[in-house]
N, C-alpha and C positions, 0 to 999 in steps of 0.2 A: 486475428485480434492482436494489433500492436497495445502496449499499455502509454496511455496519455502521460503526457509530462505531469501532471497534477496526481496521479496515481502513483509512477515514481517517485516524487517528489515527496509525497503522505508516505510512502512506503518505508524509504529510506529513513524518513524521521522518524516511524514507527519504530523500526528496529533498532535505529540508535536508542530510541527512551528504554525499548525494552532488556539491552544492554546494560543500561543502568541500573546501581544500587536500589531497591524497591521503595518509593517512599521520595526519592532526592528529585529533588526541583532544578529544572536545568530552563535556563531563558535562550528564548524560541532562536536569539540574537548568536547566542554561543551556537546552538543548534545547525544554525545555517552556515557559519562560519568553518566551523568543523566539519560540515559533509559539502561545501563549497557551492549553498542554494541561496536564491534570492530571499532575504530576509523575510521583507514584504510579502511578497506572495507564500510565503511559507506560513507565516503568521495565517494568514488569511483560510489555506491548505488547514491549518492543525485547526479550527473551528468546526468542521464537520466531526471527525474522531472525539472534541470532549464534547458536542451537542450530543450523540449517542452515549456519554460516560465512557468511552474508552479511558480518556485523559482529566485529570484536575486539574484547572489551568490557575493562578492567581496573579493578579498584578501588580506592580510596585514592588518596593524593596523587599527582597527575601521571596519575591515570587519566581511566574515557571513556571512548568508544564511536566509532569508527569503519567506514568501509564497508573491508569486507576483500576484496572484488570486483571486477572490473571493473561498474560500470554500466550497463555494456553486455546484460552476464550476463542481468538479469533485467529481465521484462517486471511489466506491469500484471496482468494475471492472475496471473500464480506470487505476488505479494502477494496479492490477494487470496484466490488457495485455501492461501495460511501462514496468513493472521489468520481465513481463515473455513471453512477445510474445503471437505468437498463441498459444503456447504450453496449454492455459487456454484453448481454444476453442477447441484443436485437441487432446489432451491426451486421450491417452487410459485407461481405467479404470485397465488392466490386465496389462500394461505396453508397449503393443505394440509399433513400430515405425509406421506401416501402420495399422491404423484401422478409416475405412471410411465408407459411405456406400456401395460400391464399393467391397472393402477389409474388412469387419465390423467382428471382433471376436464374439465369444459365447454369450458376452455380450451386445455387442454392441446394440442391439435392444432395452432392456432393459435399459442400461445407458443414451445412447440420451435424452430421454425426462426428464429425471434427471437431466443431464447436464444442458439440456436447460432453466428448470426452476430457476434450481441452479444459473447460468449466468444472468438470468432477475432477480433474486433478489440480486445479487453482485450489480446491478446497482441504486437498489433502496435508496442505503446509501450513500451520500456524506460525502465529509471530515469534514465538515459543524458535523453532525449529528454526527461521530463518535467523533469528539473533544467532541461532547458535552455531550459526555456519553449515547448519543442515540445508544447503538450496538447492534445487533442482540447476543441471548444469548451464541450461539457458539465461538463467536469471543473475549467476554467478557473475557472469562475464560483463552484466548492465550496471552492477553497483559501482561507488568509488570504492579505492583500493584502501580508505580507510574505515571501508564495515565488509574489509573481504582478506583476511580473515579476520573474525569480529573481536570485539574488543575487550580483553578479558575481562569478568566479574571480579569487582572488590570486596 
C-alpha cells in the first residue's frame, strides 16, 4: 500500500496546520505555496478534513483554514481512509479490483497479515506526533524538507 497523491498532499497540509499557533487562520493559497502543492487541488483536498470538523475553514478577507481539533484526535490511518476510502483496507497488492478472501489472488494469503499490521501501525501516529517530528522513518524521507524538521511552535 503506496499512499496516493491526494493523501500525501491532505497529509502534509495537516501537519503544516497542526504546527500552527492554535486558533490562527492560514489561507489554503500560502499553504500550498509553503509546502510547494498545487493550490487548486489542495483547496479541493482540504474539503474532506473540515466536512468531518477536523478544520474551520472561512472565506474572504481574514479567512483560512484551521485545525479545529485536538491533534491528538487523529491518527495516520483516519487520514488516510478520509482522502482514500476503503481503498486503504481493500487494495490488492497485484492490483486487483476483487481480491478478498473469497476471491483472494496469489498473494493475497501472504499480504493480509502485512496489510494488517501495516494498518495497526498507520494508527499508532497522530497528527500530534507527526507535527512534532515524531515520524516513523519511512515517512520521513517522503515529506518536503520544509515540515522535516518541523517548524517550530510560537
Amino acid at each position: 500500500m503506496l499512499l496516493s497523491r491526494a493523501s500525501q498532499y491532505t497529509l502534509q497540509a495537516l501537519i503544516y496546520l497542526a504546527q500552527q499557533p492554535p486558533g490562527q487562520r492560514v489561507m489554503i493559497k500560502d499553504i500550498a505555496e509553503t509546502l510547494d502543492l498545487p493550490v487548486f487541488y489542495l483547496g479541493k483536498l482540504i474539503q474532506a478534513p473540515a466536512r468531518v470538523g477536523w478544520l474551520d475553514t472561512a472565506r474572504g478577507r481574514g479567512g483560512g483554514v484551521f485545525l479545529a481539533v485536538d491533534a491528538e484526535t487523529i491518527n495516520l490511518f483516519d487520514i488516510l481512509q478520509l482522502t482514500d476510502g476503503q481503498r486503504v483496507k481493500r487494495e490488492c497488492l497485484l492490483g486487483f479490483k476483487e481480491c478478498e478472501d473469497a476471491t483472494a489472488c496469489v498473494m493475497h494469503c501472504d499480504w493480509k497479515p502485512i496489510k494488517q499490521e501495516l494498518t495497526e501501525g498507520l494508527g499508532q501516529y497522530t497528527l500530534s506526533d507527526l507535527a512534532g517530528g515524531q515520524l516513523p522513518d519511512w515517512l520521513r524521507g517522503g515529506l518536503p524538507e520544509n515540515l522535516n524538521p518541523p517548524i517550530p511552535r510560537v
